[in-house]
C-alpha positions, 0 to 999 in steps of 0.5 A: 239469939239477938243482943238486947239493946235499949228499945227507946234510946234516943228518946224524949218521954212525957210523963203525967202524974209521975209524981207517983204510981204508975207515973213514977214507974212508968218514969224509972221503966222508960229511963231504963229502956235508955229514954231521957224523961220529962216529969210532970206533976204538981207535987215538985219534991217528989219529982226532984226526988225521982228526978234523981234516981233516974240521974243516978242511973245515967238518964237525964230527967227534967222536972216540971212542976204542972197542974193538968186542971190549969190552963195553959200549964200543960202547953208550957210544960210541953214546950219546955220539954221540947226545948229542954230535951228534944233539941239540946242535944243537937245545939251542943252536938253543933255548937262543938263539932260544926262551929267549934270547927268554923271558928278554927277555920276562920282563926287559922284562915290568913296564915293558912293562905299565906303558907299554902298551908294544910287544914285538918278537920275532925270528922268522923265514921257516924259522918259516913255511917248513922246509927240509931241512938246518934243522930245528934252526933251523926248529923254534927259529923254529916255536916263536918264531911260537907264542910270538908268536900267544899272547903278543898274545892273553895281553898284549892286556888290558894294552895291549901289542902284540905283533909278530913279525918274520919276515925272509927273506934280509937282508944280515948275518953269521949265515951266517958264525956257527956253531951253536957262535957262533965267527965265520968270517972266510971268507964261505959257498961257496953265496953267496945271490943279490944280487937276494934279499938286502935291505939292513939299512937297508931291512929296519930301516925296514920293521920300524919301521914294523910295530912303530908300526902295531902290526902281528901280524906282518911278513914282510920281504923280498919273497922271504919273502912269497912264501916264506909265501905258497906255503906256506900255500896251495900247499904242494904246489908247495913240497914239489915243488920242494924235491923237485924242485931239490933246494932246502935251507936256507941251510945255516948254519956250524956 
């Protein structure tokens, strides 16, 4: 039997009229199939109020106030969606782990090359690995692991080791952090299996010790390293389970 998974998880939603009937049902069904949704309508109290209910459930929804008969409203309305949901996601999925990184970088530079120091960047399995419902998440990460192949080569003339530390399931509060960085104080409905999760101590010592090796990279966790591995030689066997089970990311909070 397959494990439900929410079938638009990931997605953007417009919605018309949803200030009521089928457009306000059509809202609450969307959201709990994981979308986040924009609502359309020329009645804004309504959509506030519904707006909440589905926040209330974990979604994000946006309100917009639009007269579908008045020119112009619908182009702006889009806009704004597209701006609001489709790609604030991957700003601040950037702004944190692609810049937040570069500014480390840049901050730590000079006293990196004077002491033919070591330079740890953060990385991830879903830098190997993209599930859906992860993409912002996943494409930051990509970017980190490039960020980390060229800065070894580029540091290397300066005595400078470059490790990247690509963690799978480590015990840690991520999952209860949105996009937007407010913590929840409730834990997530799909909990990860206790067998896959490593202890924050045991993955700290791990990581130490990639980084006195001088090691290029490190994958921690067990589950990570098969993760990787199944990737990079039987991509196919992934691309079937994922299709087959339904497999998606761990779907953090937003």
């Amino acid at each position: 039997m397959r494990r439900r998974h929410q079938r638009f998880g990931g997605h953007a939603v417009f919605i018309t009229g949803a200030s009521s009937g089928i457009g306000a049902a059509l809202a609450h069904e969307f959201a709990h199939e994981g979308a986040d949704v924009a609502l359309a309508a020329r009645r804004r109290e309504r959509l506030q109020a519904l707006a909440a209910e589905i926040e209330r459930g974990g979604r994000r929804a946006l309100v917009i106030p639009c007269d579908v008969t008045r020119d112009g409203d619908l182009e702006r309305a889009v806009a704004l969606t597209r701006t609001a949901l489709a790609l604030d996601d991957y700003r601040r999925q950037f702004e944190t782990n692609v810049f937040g990184v570069l500014r480390t970088v840049y901050a730590t530079l000079e006293d990196l090359k004077k002491t033919r120091g070591r330079l740890v960047l953060l990385g991830s399995v879903s830098g190997h690995v993209g599930l859906p419902g992860s993409s912002a998440y996943s494409m930051s990460k990509f970017a980190v692991r490039g960020l980390a192949a060229s800065l070894a080569y580029e540091l290397e003339p300066y005595g400078v080791a470059v490790t990247l530390i690509s963690p799978g399931f480590v015990e840690s509060e991520i999952r209860q952090v949105d996009n937007r960085g407010v913590w929840r104080r409730e834990p997530p409905k799909t909990p990860i299996p206790r067998a896959l999760v490593m202890p924050a101590p045991t993955a700290a010592r791990r990581i130490v010790r990639a980084v006195a090796r001088r090691r290029r990279e490190a994958v921690i966790t067990g589950f990570g390293k098969t993760a990787v591995i199944v990737q990079r030689h039987l991509p196919w066997l992934l691309t079937a389970a994922v299709r087959r089970f339904g497999i998606k990311s761990r779907g953090e909070p937003r």
